[in-house]
ZANUNU-188699 format. One record per atom (N, C-alpha, C): residue number from 1; atom name; x, y, z. Coordinates in steps of 0.1 Angstrom, whole numbers. Layout:
   i at     u     v     w
 NUM CA     X     Y     Z
...
! end
This chain:
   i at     u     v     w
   1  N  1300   928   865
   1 CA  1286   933   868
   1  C  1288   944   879
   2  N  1282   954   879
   2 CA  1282   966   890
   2  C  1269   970   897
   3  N  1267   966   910
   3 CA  1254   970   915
   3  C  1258   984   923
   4  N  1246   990   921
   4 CA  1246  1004   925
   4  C  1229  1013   928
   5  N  1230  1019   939
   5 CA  1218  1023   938
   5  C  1216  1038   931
   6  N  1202  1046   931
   6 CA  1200  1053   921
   6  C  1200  1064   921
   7  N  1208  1069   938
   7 CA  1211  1081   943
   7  C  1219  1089   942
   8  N  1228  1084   930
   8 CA  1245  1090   928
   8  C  1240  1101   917
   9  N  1232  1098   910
   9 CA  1231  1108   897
   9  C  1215  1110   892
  10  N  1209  1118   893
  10 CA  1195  1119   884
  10  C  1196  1111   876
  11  N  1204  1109   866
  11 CA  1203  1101   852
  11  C  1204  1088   857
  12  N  1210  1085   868
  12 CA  1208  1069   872
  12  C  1194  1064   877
  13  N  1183  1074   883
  13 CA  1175  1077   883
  13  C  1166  1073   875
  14  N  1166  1081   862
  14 CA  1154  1081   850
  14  C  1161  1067   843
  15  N  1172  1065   845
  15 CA  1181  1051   839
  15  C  1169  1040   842
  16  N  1168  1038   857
  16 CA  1163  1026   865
  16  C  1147  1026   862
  17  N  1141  1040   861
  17 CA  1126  1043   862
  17  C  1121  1036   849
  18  N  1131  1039   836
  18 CA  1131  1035   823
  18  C  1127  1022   822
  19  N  1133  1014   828
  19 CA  1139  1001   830
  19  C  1120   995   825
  20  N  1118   984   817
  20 CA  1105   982   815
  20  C  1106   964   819
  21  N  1097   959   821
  21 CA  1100   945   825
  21  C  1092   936   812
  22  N  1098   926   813
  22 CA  1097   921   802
  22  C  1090   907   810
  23  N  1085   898   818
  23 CA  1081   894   823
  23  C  1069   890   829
  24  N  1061   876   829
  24 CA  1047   881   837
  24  C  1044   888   850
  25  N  1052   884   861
  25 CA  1051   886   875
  25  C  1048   906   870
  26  N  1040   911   875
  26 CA  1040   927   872
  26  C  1048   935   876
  27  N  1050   941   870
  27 CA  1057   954   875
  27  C  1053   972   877
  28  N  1058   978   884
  28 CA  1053   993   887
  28  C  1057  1002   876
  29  N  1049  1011   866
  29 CA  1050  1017   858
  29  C  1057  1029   863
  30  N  1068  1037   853
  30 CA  1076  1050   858
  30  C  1067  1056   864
  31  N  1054  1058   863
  31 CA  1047  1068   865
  31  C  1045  1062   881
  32  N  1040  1053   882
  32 CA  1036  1047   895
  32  C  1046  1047   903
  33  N  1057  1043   901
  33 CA  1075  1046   914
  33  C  1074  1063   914
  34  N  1075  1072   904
  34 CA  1074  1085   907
  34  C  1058  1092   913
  35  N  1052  1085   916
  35 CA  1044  1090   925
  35  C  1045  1085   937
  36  N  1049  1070   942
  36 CA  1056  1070   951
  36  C  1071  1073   958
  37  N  1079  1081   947
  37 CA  1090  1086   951
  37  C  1083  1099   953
  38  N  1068  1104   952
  38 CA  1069  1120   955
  38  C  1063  1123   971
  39  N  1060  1103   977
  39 CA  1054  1101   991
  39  C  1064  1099   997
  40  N  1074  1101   995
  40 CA  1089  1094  1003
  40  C  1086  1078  1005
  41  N  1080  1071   997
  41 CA  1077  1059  1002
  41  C  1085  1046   990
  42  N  1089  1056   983
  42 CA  1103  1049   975
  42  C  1110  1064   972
  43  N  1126  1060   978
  43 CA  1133  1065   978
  43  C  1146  1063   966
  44  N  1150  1072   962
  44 CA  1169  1069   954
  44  C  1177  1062   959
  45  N  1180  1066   969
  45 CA  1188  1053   978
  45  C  1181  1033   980
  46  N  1171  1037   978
  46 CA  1163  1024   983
  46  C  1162  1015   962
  47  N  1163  1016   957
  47 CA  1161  1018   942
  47  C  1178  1013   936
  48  N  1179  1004   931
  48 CA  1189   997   929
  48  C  1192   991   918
  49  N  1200   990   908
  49 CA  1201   983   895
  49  C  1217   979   896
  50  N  1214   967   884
  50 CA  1227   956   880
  50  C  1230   965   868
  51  N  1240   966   861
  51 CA  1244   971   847
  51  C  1255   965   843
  52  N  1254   957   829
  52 CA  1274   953   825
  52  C  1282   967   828
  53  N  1290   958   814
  53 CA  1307   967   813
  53  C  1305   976   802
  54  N  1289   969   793
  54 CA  1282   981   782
  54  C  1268   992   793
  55  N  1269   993   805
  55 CA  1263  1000   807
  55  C  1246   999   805
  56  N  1251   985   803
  56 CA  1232   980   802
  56  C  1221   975   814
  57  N  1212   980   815
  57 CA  1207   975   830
  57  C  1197   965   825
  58  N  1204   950   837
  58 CA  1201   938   835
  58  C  1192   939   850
  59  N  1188   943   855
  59 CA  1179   942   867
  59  C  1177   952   872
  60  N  1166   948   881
  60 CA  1166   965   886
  60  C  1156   955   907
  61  N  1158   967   912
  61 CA  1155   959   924
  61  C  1149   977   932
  62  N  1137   975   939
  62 CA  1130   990   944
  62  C  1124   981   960
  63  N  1128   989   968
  63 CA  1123   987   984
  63  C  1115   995   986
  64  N  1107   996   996
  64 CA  1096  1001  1002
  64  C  1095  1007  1012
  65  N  1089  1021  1014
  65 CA  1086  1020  1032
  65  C  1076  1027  1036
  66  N  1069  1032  1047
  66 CA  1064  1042  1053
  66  C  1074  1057  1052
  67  N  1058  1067  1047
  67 CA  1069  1083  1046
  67  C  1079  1083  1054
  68  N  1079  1075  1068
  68 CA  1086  1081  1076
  68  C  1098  1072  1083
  69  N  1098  1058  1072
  69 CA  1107  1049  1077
  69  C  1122  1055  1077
  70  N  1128  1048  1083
  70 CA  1145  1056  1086
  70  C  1154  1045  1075
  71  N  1144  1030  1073
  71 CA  1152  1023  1067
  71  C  1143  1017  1058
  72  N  1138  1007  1046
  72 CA  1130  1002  1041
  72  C  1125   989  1045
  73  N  1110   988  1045
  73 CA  1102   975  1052
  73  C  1103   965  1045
  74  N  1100   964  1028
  74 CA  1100   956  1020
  74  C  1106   960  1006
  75  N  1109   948  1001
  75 CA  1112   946   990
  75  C  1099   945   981
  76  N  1099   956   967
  76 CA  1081   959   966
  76  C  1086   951   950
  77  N  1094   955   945
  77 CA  1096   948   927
  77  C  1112   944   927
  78  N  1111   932   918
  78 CA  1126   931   917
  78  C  1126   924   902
  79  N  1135   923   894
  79 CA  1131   921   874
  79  C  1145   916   872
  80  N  1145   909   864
  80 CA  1158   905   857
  80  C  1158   904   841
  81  N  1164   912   835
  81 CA  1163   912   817
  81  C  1158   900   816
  82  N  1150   897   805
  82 CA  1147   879   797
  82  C  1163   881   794
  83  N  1164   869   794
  83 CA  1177   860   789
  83  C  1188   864   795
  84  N  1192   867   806
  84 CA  1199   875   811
  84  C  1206   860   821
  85  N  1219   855   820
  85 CA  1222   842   822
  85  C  1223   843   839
  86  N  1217   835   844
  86 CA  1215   829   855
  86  C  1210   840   865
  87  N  1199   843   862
  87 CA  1187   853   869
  87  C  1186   852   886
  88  N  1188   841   889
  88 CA  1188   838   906
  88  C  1196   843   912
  89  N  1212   839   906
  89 CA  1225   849   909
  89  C  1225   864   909
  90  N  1223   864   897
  90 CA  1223   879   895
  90  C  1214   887   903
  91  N  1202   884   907
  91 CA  1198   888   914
  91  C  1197   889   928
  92  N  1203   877   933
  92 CA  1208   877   949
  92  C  1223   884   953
  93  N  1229   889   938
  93 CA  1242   898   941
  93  C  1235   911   941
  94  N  1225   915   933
  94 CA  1216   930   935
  94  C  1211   930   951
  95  N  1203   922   958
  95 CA  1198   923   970
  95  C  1210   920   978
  96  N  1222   912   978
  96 CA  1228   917   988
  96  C  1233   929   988
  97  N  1237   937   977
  97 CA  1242   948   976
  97  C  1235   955   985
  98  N  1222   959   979
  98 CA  1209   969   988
  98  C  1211   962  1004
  99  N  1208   953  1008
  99 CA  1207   944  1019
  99  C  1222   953  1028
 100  N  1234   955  1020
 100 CA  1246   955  1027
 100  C  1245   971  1028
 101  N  1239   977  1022
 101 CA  1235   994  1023
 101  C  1228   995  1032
 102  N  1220   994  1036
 102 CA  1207   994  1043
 102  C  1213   987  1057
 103  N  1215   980  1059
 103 CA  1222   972  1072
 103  C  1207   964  1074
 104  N  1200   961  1067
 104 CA  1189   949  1073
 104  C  1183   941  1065
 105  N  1174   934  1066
 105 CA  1169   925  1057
 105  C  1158   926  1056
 106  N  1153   934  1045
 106 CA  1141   938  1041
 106  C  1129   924  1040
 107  N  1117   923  1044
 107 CA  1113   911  1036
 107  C  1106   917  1022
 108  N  1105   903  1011
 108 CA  1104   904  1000
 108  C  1084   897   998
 109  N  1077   911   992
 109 CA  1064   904   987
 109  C  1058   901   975
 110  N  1063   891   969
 110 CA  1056   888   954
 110  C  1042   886   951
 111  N  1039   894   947
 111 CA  1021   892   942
 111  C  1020   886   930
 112  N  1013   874   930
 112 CA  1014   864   920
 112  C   995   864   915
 113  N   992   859   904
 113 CA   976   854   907
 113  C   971   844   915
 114  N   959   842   915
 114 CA   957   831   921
 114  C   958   815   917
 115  N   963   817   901
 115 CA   960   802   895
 115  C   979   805   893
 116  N   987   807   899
 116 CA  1002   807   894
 116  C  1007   797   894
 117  N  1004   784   904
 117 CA  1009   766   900
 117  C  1006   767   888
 118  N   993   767   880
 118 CA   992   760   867
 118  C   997   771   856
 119  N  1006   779   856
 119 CA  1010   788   844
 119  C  1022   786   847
 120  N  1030   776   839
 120 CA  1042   780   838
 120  C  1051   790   837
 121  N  1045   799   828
 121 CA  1057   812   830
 121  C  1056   816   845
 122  N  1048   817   854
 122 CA  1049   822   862
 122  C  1052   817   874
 123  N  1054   801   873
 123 CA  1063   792   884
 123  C  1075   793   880
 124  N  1084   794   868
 124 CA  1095   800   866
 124  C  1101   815   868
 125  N  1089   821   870
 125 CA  1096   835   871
 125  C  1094   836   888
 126  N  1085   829   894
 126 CA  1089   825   912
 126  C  1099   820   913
 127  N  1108   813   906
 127 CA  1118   802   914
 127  C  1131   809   915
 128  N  1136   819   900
 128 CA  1146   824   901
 128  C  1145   834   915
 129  N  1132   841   920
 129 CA  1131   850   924
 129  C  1133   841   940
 130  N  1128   833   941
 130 CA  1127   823   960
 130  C  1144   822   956
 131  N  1149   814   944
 131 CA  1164   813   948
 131  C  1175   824   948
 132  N  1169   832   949
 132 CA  1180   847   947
 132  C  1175   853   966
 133  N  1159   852   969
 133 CA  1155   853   980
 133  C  1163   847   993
 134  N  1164   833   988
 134 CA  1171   823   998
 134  C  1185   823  1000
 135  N  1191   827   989
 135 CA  1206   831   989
 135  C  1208   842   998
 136  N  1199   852   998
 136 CA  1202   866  1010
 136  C  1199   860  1022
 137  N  1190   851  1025
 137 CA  1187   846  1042
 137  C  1172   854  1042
 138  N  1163   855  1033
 138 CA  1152   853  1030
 138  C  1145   841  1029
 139  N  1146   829  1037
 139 CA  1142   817  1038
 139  C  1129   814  1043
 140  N  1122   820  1050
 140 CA  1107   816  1059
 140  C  1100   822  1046
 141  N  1092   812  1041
 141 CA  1078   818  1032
 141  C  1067   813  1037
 142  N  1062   826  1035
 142 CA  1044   827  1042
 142  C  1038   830  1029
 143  N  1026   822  1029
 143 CA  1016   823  1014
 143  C  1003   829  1019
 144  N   997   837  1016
 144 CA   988   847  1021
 144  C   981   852  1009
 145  N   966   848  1013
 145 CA   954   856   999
 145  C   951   873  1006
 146  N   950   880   995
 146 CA   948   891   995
 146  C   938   890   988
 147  N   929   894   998
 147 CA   909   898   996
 147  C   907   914   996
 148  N   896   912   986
 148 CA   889   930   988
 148  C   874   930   987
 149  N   870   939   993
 149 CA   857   944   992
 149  C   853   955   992
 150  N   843   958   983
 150 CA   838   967   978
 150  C   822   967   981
 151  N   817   982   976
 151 CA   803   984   985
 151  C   791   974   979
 152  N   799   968   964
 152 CA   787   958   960
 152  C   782   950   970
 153  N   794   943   977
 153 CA   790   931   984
 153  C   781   929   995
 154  N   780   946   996
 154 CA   771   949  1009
 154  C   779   950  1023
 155  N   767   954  1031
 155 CA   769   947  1048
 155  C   763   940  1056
 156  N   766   929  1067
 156 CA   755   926  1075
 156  C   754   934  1081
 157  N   738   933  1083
 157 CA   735   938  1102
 157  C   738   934  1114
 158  N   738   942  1122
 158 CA   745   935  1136
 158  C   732   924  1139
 159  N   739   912  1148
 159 CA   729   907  1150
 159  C   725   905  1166
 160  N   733   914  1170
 160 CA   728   915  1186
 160  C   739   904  1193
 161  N   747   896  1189
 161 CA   755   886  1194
 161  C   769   889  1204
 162  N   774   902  1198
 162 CA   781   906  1203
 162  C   781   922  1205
 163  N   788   926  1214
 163 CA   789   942  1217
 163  C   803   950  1214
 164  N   802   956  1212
 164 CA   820   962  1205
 164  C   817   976  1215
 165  N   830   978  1218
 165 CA   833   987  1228
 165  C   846   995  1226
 166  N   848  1010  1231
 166 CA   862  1012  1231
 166  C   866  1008  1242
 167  N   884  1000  1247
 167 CA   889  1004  1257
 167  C   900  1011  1256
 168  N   905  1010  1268
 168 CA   924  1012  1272
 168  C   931  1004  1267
 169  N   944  1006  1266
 169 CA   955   998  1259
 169  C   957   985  1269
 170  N   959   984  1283
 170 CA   961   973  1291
 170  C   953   962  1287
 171  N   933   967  1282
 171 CA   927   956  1281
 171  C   929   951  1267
 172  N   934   960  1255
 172 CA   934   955  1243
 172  C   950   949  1243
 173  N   957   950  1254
 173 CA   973   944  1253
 173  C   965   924  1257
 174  N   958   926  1267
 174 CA   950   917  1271
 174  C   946   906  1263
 175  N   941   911  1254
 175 CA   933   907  1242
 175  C   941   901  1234
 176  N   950   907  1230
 176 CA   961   906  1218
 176  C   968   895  1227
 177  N   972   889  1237
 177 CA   981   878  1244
 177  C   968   868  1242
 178  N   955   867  1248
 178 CA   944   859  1243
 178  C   944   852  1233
 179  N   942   859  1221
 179 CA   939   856  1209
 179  C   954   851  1203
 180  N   965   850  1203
 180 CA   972   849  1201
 180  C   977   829  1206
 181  N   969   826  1215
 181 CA   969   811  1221
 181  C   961   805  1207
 182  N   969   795  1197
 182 CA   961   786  1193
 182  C   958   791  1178
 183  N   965   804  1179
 183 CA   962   806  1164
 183  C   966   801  1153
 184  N   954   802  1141
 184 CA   963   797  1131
 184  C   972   810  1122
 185  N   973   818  1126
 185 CA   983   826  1112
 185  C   998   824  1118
 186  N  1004   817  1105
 186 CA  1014   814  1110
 186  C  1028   829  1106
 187  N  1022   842  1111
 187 CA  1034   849  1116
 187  C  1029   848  1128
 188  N  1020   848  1137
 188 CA  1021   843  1150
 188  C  1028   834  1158
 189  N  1020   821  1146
 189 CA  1028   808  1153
 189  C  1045   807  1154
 190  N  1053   817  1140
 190 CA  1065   816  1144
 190  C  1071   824  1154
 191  N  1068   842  1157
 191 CA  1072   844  1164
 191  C  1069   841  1180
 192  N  1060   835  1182
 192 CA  1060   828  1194
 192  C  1070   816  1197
 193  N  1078   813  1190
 193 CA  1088   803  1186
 193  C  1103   815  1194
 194  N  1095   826  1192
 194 CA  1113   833  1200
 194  C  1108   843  1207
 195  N  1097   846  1214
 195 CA  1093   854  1222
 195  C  1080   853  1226
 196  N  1073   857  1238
 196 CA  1065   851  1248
 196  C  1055   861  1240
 197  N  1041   857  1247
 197 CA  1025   862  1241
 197  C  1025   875  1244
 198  N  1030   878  1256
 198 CA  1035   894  1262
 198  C  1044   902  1253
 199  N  1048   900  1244
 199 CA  1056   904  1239
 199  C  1053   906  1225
 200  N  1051   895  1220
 200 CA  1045   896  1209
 200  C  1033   907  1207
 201  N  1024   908  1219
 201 CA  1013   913  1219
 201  C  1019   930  1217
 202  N  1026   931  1224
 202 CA  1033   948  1225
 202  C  1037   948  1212
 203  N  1048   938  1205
 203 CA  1044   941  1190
 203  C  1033   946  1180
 204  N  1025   937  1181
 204 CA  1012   937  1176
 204  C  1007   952  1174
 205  N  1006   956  1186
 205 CA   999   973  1190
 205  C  1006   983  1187
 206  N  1018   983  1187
 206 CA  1030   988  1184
 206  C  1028   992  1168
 207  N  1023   981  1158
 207 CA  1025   979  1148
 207  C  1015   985  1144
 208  N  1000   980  1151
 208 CA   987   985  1144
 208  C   984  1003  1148
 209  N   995  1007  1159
 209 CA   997  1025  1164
 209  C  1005  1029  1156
 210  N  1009  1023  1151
 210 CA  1019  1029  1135
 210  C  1014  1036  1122
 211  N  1002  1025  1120
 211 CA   995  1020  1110
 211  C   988  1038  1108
 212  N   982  1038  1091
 212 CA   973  1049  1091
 212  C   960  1053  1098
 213  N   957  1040  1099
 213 CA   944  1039  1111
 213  C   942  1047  1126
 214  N   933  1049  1128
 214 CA   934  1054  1139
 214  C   931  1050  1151
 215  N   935  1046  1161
 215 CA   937  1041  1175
 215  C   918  1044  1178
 216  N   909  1052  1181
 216 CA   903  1057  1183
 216  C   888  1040  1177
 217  N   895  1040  1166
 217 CA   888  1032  1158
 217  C   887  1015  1163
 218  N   895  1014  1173
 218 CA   892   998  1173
 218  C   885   998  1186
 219  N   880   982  1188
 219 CA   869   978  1195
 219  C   870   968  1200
 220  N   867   962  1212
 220 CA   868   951  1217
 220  C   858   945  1217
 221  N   852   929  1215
 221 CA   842   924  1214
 221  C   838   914  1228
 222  N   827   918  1226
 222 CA   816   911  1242
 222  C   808   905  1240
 223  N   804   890  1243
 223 CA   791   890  1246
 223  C   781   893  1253
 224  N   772   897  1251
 224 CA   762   901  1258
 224  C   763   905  1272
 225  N   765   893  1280
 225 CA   770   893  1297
 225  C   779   901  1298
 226  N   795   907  1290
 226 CA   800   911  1293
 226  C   816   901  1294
 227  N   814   888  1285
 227 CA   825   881  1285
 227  C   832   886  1272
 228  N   845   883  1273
 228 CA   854   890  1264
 228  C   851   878  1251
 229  N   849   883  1239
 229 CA   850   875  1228
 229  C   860   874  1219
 230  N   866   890  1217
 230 CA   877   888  1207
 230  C   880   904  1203
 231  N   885   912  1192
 231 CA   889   922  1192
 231  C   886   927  1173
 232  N   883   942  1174
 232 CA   883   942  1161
 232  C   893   953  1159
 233  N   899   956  1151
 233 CA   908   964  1147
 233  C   906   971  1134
 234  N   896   980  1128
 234 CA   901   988  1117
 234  C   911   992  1116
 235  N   915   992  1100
 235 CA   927   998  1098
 235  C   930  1003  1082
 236  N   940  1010  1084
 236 CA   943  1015  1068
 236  C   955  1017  1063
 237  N   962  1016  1052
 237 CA   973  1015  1044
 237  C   975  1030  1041
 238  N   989  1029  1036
 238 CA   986  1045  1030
 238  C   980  1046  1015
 239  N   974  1037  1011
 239 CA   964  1038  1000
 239  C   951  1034  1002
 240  N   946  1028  1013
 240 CA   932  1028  1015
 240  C   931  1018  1024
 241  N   916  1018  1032
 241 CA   915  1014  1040
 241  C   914   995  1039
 242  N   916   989  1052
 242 CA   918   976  1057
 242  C   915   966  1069
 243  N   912   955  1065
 243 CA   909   950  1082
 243  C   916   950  1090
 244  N   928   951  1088
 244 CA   945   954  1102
 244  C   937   938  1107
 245  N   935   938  1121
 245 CA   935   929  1131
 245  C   919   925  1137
 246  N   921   908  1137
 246 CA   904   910  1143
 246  C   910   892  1145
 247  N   899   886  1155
 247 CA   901   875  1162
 247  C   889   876  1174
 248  N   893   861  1175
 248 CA   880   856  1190
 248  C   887   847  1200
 249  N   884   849  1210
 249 CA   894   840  1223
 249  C   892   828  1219
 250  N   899   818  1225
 250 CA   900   804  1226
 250  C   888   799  1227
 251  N   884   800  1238
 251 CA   873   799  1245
 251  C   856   802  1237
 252  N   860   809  1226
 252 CA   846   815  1222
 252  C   851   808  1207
 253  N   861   802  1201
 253 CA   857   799  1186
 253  C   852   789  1186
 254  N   845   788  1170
 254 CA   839   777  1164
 254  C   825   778  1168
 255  N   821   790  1173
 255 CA   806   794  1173
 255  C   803   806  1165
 256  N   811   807  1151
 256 CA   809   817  1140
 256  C   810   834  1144
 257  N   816   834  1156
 257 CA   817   848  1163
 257  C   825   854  1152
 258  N   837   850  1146
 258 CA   847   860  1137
 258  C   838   862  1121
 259  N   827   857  1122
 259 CA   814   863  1113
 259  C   814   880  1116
 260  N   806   879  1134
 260 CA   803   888  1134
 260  C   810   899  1137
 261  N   828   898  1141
 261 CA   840   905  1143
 261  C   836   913  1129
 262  N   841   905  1112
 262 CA   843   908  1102
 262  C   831   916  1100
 263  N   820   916  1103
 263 CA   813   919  1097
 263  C   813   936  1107
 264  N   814   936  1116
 264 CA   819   950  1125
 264  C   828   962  1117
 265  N   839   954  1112
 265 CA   848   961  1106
 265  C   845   968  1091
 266  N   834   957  1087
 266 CA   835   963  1073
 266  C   820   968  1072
 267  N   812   973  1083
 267 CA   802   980  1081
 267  C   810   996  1091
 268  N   820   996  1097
 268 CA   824  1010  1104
 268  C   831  1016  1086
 269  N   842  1006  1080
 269 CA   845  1012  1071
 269  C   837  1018  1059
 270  N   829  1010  1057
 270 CA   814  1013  1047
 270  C   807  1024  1053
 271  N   805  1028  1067
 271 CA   801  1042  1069
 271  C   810  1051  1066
 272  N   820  1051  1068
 272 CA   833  1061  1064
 272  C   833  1061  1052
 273  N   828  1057  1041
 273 CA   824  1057  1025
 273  C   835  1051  1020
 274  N   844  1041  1024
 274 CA   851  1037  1021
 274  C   847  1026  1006
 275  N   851  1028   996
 275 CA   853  1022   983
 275  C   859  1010   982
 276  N   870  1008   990
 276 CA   878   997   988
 276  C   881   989  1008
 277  N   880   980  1007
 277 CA   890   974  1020
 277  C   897   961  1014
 278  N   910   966  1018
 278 CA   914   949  1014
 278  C   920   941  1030
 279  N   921   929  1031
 279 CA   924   921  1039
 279  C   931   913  1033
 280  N   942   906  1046
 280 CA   950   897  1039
 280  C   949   884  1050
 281  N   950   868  1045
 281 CA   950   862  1057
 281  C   957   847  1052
 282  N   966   839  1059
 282 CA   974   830  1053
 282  C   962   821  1045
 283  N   968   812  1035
 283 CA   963   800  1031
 283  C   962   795  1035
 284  N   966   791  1046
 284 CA   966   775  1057
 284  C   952   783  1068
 285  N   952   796  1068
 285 CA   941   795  1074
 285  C   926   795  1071
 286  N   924   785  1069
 286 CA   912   779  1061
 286  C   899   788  1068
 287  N   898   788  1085
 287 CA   886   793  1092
 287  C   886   807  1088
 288  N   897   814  1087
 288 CA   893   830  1080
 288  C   895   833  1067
 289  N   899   822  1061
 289 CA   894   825  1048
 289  C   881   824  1045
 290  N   873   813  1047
 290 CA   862   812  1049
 290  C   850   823  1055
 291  N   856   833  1063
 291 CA   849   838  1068
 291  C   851   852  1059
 292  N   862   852  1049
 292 CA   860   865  1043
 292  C   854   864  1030
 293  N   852   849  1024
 293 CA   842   844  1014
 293  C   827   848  1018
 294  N   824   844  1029
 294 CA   810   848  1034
 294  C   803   861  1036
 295  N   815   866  1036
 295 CA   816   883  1041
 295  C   813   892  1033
 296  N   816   884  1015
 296 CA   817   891  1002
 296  C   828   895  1000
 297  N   840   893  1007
 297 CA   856   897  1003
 297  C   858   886   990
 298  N   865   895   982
 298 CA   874   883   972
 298  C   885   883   968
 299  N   891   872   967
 299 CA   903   872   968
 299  C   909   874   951
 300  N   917   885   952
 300 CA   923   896   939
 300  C   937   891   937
 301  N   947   881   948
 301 CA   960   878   942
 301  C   962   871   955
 302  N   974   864   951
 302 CA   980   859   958
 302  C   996   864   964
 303  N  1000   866   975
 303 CA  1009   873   980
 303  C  1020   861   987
 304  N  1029   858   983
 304 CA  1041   849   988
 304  C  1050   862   995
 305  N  1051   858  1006
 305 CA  1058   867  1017
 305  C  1079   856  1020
 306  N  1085   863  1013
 306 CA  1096   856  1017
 306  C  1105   871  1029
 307  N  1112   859  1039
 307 CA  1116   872  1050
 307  C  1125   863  1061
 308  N  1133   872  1066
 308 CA  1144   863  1075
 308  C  1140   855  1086
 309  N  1143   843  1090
 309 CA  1133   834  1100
 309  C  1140   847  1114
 310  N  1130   842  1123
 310 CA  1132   851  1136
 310  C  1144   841  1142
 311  N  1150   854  1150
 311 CA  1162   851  1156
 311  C  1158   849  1172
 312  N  1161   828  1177
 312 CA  1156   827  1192
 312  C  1166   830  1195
! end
């Protein structure tokens, strides 16, 4: 077996693009990787296939990044021929290959449906993929719904409960160490497991100043007197806009305040004529799932996040 990425020759190229999947889990049409190969957001080098000793491609494996990453963030599709003998293998020899090119460990996002326990094909075509995942040191999985909304669902009106404001970075660093006590999403809970709320928090901002969104656009939430409630963060992908970040202090949940956070975010984007917002938020977190049910978000797929555990 020879793994190789798809940067050596054009023809290796249209070789891999070719490549059609034969399986449920979806896959990105030639057309769709060549329009993100024309964003720099899939590159030749990132773009990787298995082929025998006949020159046949038994897999194919494509990473992800921002136009302007130096290295790739995620692992966006990865396929193995039907019948292709022992698909977990063969495909944990394709990602270490890329993994050993790249010098890091991309994490991997499978978008599944929502009903994937009860369809067999599609808990089989998870398993080769977690054991080919786990064999690279892709071990921590996070299960996360991916919600959207659209202008059917409407907006609320403010209801006077809280005040959104712009600040400074010190008070939204603030904020972000706050909110972070007690939470349930568990990429929080783990990286708090190897680095302090201060830290993580500088992540956080770090991440959401990255993002397409614009800094200008987030808000800190108050009530009325002037007590800190929580934070809202619009935000955007490079395909359309998103809730990025939003949360309520310790101290202020369980009085339906992340109602009126959510509901901040998706009437600023609804004035911006925004068509689409999607949000993503774990399974285990039942209080904000809940709150994007109410909100009129719906949940369009389900996203298994496999990725290296953090290093204490």
């Amino acid at each position: 077996m020879i793994f190789r990425c798809a940067a050596a020759d054009p023809a290796d190229l249209d070789r891999a693009l070719a490549y059609e999947g034969d399986e449920p889990v979806e896959a990105l049409t030639a057309e769709a990787i060549r329009e993100e190969l024309a964003e720099n957001r899939f590159r030749p080098e990132w773009i990787w296939f298995a082929e025998d000793e006949e020159g046949e491609i038994l897999a194919r494996a494509l990473w992800w990044g921002r136009a302007d990453s130096e290295r790739p963030v995620a692992l966006d599709c990865l396929q193995v021929r039907a019948g292709a003998p022992d698909p977990g293998a063969l495909a944990a020899g394709l990602l270490a290959a890329g993994h050993e090119a790249f010098g890091t460990l991309p994490l991997y996002n499978v978008s599944l449906p929502g009903d994937w326990r009860t369809r067999p094909e599609f808990a089989a075509a998870l398993a080769w993929r977690q054991e080919a995942a786990y064999a690279v040191g892709l071990t921590r999985e996070i299960e996360r719904l991916r919600y959207e909304w659209t202008p059917a669902a409407g907006t609320a009106e403010p209801t006077g409960r809280l005040v959104f404001r712009e600040a400074g970075d010190e008070e939204f660093l603030d904020a972000f160490v706050r909110l972070s006590q007690g939470s349930l999403d568990v990429a929080t809970q783990n990286e708090l497991r190897s680095m302090d709320a201060e830290e993580l928090a500088r992540e956080d901002m770090e991440f959401y100043l990255d993002c397409p969104g614009e800094r200008s656009w987030w808000r800190l939430a108050h009530l009325p007197d002037g007590t800190l409630a929580g934070l809202a963060i619009p935000s955007a992908t490079p395909y359309h806009r998103n809730v990025g970040y939003l949360g309520v202090v310790p101290e202020q949940r369980g009085k339906g305040l992340i109602d009126e956070v959510l509901a901040e975010i998706t009437r600023f984007h609804a004035a911006a004529g925004a068509q689409r917002v999607t949000a993503t938020t774990d399974t285990v977190n039942a209080p904000m799932a809940a709150a994007f049910d109410r909100a009129g978000y719906e949940v369009t797929q389900i996203r298994l996040v496999l990725e290296q555990p953090s290093q204490a």
